[in-house]
GUROMAR-382732 format. One record per residue (C-alpha): residue in three letters; x, y, z. Coordinates in steps of 0.02 Angstrom, whole numbers. Layout:
REM residues N
<"ALA", <X, Y, Z>> ...
REM end
This chain:
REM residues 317
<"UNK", <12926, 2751, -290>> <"UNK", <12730, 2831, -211>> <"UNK", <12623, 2864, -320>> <"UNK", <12630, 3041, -318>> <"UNK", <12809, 3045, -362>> <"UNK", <12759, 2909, -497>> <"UNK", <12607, 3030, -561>> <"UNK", <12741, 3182, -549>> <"UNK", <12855, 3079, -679>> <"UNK", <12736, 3042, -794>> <"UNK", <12702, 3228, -794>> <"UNK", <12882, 3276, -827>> <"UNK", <12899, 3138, -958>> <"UNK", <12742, 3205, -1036>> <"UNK", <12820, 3386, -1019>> <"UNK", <12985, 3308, -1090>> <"UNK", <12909, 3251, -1246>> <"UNK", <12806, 3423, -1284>> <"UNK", <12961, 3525, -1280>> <"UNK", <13046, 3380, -1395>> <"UNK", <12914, 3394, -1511>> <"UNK", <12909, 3597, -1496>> <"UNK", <13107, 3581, -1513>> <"UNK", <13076, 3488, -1663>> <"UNK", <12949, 3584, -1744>> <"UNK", <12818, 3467, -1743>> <"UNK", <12698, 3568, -1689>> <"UNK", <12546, 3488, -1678>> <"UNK", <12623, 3334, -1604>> <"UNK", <12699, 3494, -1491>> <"UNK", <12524, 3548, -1444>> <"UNK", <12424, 3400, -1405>> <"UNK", <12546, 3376, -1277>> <"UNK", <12542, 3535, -1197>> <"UNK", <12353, 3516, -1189>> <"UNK", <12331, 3348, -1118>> <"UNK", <12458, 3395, -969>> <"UNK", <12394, 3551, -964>> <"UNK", <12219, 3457, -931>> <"UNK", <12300, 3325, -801>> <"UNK", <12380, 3469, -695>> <"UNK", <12196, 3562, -680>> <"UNK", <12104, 3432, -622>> <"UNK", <12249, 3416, -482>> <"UNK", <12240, 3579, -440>> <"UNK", <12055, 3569, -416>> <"UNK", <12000, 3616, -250>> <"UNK", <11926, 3420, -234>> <"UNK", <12115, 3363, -252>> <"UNK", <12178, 3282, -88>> <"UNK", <12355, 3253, -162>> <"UNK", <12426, 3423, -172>> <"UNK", <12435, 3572, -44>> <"UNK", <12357, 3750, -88>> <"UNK", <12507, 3805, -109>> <"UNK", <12577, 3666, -241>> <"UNK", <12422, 3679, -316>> <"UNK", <12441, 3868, -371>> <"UNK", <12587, 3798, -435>> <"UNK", <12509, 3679, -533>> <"UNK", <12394, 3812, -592>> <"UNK", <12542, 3913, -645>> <"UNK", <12630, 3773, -742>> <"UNK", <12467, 3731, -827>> <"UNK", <12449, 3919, -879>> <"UNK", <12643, 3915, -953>> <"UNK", <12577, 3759, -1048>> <"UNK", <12420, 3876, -1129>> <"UNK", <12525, 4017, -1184>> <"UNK", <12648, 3905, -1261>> <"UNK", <12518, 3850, -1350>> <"UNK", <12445, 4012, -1416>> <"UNK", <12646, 4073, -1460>> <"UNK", <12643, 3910, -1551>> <"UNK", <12478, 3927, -1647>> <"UNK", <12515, 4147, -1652>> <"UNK", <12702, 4171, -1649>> <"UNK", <12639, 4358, -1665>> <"UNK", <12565, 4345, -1491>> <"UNK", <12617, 4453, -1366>> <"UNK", <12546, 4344, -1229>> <"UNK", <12650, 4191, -1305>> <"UNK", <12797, 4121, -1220>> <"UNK", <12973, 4052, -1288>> <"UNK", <13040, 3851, -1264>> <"UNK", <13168, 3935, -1142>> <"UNK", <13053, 4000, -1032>> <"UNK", <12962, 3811, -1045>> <"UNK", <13119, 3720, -989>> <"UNK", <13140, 3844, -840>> <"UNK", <12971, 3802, -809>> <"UNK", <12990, 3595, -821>> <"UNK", <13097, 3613, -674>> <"UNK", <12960, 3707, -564>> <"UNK", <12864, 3541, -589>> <"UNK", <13003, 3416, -569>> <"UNK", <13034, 3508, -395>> <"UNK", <12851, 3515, -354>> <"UNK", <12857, 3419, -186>> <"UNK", <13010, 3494, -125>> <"UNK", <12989, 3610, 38>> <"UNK", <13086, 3738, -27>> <"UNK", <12990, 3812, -186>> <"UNK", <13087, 3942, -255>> <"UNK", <12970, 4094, -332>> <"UNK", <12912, 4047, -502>> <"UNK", <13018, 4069, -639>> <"UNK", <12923, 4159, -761>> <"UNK", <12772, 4307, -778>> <"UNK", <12608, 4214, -814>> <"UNK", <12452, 4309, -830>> <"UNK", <12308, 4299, -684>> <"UNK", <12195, 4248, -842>> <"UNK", <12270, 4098, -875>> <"UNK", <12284, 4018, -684>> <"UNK", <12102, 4022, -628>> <"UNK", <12055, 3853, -527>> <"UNK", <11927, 3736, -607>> <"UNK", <11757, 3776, -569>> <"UNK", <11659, 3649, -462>> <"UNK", <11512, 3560, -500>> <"UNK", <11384, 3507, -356>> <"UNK", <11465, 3348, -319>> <"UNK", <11631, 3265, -408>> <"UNK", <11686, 3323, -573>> <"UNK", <11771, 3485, -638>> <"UNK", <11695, 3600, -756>> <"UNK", <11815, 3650, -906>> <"UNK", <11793, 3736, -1055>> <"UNK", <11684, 3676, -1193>> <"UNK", <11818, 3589, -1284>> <"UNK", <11871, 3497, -1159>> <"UNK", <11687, 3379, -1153>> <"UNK", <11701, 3350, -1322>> <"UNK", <11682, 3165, -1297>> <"UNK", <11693, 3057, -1120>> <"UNK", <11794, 3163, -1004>> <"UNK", <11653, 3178, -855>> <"UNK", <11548, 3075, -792>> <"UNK", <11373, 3147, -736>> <"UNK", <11311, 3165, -567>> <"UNK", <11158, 3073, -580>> <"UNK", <11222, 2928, -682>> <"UNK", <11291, 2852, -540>> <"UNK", <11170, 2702, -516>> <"UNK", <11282, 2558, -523>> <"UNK", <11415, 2666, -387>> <"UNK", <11448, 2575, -202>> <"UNK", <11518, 2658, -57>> <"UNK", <11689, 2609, -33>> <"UNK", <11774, 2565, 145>> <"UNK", <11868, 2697, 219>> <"UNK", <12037, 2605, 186>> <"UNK", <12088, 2453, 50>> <"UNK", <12082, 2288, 106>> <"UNK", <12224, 2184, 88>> <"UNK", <12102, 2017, 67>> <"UNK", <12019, 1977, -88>> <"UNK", <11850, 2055, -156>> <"UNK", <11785, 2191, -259>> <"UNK", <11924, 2331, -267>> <"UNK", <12044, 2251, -183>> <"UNK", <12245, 2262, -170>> <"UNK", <12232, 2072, -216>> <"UNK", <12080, 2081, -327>> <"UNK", <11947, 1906, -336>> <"UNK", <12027, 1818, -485>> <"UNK", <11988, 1633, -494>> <"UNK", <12099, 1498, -543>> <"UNK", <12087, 1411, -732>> <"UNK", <11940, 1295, -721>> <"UNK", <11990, 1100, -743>> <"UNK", <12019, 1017, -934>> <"UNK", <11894, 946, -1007>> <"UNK", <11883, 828, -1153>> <"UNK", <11840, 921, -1309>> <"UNK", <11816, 1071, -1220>> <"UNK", <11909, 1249, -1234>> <"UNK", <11954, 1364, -1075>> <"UNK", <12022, 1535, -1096>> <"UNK", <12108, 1646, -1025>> <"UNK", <12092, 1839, -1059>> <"UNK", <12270, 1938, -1035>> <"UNK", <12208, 2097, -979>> <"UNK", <12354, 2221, -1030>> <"UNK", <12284, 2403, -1022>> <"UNK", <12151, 2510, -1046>> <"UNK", <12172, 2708, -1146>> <"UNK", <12097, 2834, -1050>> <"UNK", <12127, 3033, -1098>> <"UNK", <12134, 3073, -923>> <"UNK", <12224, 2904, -873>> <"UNK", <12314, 2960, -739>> <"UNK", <12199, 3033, -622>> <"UNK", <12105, 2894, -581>> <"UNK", <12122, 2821, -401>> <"UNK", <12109, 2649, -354>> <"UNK", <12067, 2592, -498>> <"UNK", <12025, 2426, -558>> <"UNK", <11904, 2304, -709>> <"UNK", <11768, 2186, -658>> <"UNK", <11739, 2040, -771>> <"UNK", <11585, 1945, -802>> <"UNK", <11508, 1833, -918>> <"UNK", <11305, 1866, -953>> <"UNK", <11191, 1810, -1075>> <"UNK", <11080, 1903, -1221>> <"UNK", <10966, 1943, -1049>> <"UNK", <11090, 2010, -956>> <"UNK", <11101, 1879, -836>> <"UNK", <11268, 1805, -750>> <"UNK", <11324, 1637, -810>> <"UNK", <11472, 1642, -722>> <"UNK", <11567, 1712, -571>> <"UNK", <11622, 1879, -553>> <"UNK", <11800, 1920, -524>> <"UNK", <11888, 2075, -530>> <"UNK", <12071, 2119, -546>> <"UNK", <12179, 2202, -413>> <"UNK", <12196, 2382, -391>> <"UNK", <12316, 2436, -525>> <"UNK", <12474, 2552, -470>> <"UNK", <12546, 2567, -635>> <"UNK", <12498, 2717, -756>> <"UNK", <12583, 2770, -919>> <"UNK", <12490, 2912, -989>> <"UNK", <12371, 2870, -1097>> <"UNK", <12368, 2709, -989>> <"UNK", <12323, 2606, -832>> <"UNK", <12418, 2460, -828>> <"UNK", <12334, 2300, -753>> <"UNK", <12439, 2141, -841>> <"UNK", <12346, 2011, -760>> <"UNK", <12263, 1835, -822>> <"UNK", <12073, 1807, -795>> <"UNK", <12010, 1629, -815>> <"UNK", <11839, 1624, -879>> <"UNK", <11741, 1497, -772>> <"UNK", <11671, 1402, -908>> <"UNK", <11679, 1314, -1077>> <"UNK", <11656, 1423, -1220>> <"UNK", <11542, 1268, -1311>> <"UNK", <11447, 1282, -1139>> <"UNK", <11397, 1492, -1135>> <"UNK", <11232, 1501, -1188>> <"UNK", <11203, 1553, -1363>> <"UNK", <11218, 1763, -1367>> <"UNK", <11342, 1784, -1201>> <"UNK", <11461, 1922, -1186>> <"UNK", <11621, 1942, -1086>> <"UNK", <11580, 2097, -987>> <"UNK", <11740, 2234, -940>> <"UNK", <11694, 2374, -832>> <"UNK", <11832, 2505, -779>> <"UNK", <11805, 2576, -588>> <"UNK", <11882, 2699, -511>> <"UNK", <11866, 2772, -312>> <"UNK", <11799, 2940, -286>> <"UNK", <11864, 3012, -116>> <"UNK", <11715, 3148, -120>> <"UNK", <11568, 3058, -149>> <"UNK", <11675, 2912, -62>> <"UNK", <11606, 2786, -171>> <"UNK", <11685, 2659, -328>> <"UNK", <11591, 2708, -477>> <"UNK", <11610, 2656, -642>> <"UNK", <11689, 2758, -802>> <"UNK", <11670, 2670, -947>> <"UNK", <11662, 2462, -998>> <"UNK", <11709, 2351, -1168>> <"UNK", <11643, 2177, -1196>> <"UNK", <11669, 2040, -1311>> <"UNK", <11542, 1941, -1385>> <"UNK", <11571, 1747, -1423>> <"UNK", <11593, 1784, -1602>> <"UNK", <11762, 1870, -1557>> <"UNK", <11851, 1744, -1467>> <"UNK", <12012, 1709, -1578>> <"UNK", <12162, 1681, -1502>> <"UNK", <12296, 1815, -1503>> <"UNK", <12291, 2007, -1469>> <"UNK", <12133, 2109, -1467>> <"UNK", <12079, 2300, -1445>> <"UNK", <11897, 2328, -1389>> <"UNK", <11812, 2482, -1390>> <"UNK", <11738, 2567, -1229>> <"UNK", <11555, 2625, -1199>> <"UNK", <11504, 2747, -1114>> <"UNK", <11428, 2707, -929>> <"UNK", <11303, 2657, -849>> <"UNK", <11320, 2471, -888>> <"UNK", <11233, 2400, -1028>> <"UNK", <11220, 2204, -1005>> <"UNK", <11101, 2166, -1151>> <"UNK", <11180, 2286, -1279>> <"UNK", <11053, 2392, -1328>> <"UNK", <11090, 2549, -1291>> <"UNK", <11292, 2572, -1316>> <"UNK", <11377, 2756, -1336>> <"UNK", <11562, 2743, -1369>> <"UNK", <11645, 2831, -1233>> <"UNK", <11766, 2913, -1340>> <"UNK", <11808, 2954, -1528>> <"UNK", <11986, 2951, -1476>> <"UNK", <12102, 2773, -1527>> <"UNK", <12100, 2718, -1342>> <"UNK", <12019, 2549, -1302>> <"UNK", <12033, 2422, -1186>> <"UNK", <12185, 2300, -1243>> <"UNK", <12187, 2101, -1229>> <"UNK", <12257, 1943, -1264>> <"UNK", <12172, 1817, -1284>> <"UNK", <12211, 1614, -1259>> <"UNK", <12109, 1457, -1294>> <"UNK", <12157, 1296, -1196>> <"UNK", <12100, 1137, -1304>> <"UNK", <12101, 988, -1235>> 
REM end
């Protein structure tokens, strides 16, 4: 399965389980659905998008319109502008034929109002409503000082950003010494499924900020359940616990490619200081960017539950 067929089920699974909820009546279990897809689908149909043709993408802004006045029928059933759980199932089916060539006419009246495009800022990111920046969501234009320009195409060969990733192998036993390896599972992100190419650098620095240890980074991850990316891959720290220096931290940093500035910049990062290495699963919260190595000044990224989720193993020997 692409990727775009894999982002277009996620979107009908996430469309799925708002009507279920709305079918239900859960409602606000029925709305927070609506509104995070409703989200996903605008910042596709931006005119920055490179997956989706003008065309699909008024479709897009359609779909995410039907999503709105569901809402307000839900919140107002007195609304006139409201619309019923019929109409959203004949819509569902607009989106889960999306990529075919032969879009029929959409299946319902939505209002002009409700289907304008994103507005642009000067650069990347989309400019919503208020309510939508309530917390992470975009990153800044000008915060963009630990970015690199990214090659024109993946390489297939290890490195930064890679297919394969730089992942090192488990250091050898020691006596009396402990290895470990962090399990990175997944990471929570509101807009999770949007991100391109993305992928978590790992390093270890002390109270200074300096690296103690090499830098890997995982591989590219393909897999996305919304609220997650998926990564599932073992990183072996490169050194002893009992040998860090006093005060070191074990440094996470999500990147992401952005085709319009064409460069990998960084979203958010989570760390774990020595203190919280115990074996067994672990949530860590994320910070807001740019990169903090000597903790001083941290912003959570979100108020959200999403974090960055681990497991964590010690190797005695």
């Amino acid at each position: 399965m692409s990727d775009i067929s894999k982002l277009i089920s996620n979107w009908n699974a996430s469309f799925t389980k708002g009507t279920d909820f709305d079918s239900w009546g859960q409602v606000v279990e029925a709305v927070d659905e609506y509104d995070m897809l409703s989200k996903q689908l605008l910042k596709e149909a931006s005119p920055d998008s490179i997956i989706f043709s003008e065309k699909q993408k008024k479709t897009l802004l359609k779909i995410s319109g039907s999503l709105k006045l569901r809402k307000e029928a839900i919140n107002n059933p007195n609304s006139v502008n409201g619309i019923s759980l019929e109409d959203m199932k004949k819509v569902q089916k607009t989106l889960a034929d999306i990529m075919s060539s032969n879009q029929k006419e959409f299946p319902i009246h939505v209002p002009a109002s409700t289907t304008r495009p994103p507005k642009v800022k000067k650069g990347f990111d989309l400019e919503l409503d208020d309510s939508e920046n309530e917390d992470e969501e975009f990153e800044d234009e000008d915060d963009d000082e630990d970015e690199h320009h990214h090659k024109s195409s993946i390489s297939k060969t290890g490195g930064e950003g890679t297919l394969k990733g730089s992942l090192l192998r488990m250091i050898p036993p020691e006596a009396g010494a402990t290895r470990l390896t962090v399990a990175i599972d997944k990471i929570g992100l509101k807009d999770a499924l949007v991100y391109i190419d993305p992928f978590i650098v790992i390093s270890v620095k002390d109270v200074s900020g300096v690296a103690v240890t090499a830098v890997q980074s995982t591989p590219t991850s393909i897999k996305k359940e919304d609220p997650y990316v998926l990564f599932g891959v073992d990183v072996e720290i490169q050194k002893y616990i009992e040998k860090l220096p006093k005060g070191s931290a074990i440094f996470f940093e999500f990147k992401h490619y952005k085709p319009k500035k064409r460069i990998t910049s960084t979203k958010c990062f989570a760390f774990l200081e020595m203190d919280e290495i115990k074996e067994g699963p672990m949530v860590v919260e994320l910070y807001k960017k740019p990169t903090d190595y000597k903790r001083k000044k941290l912003n959570l990224l979100t108020n959200k539950p999403l974090y960055l989720h681990l497991f964590l193993t010690l190797h005695t020997d």
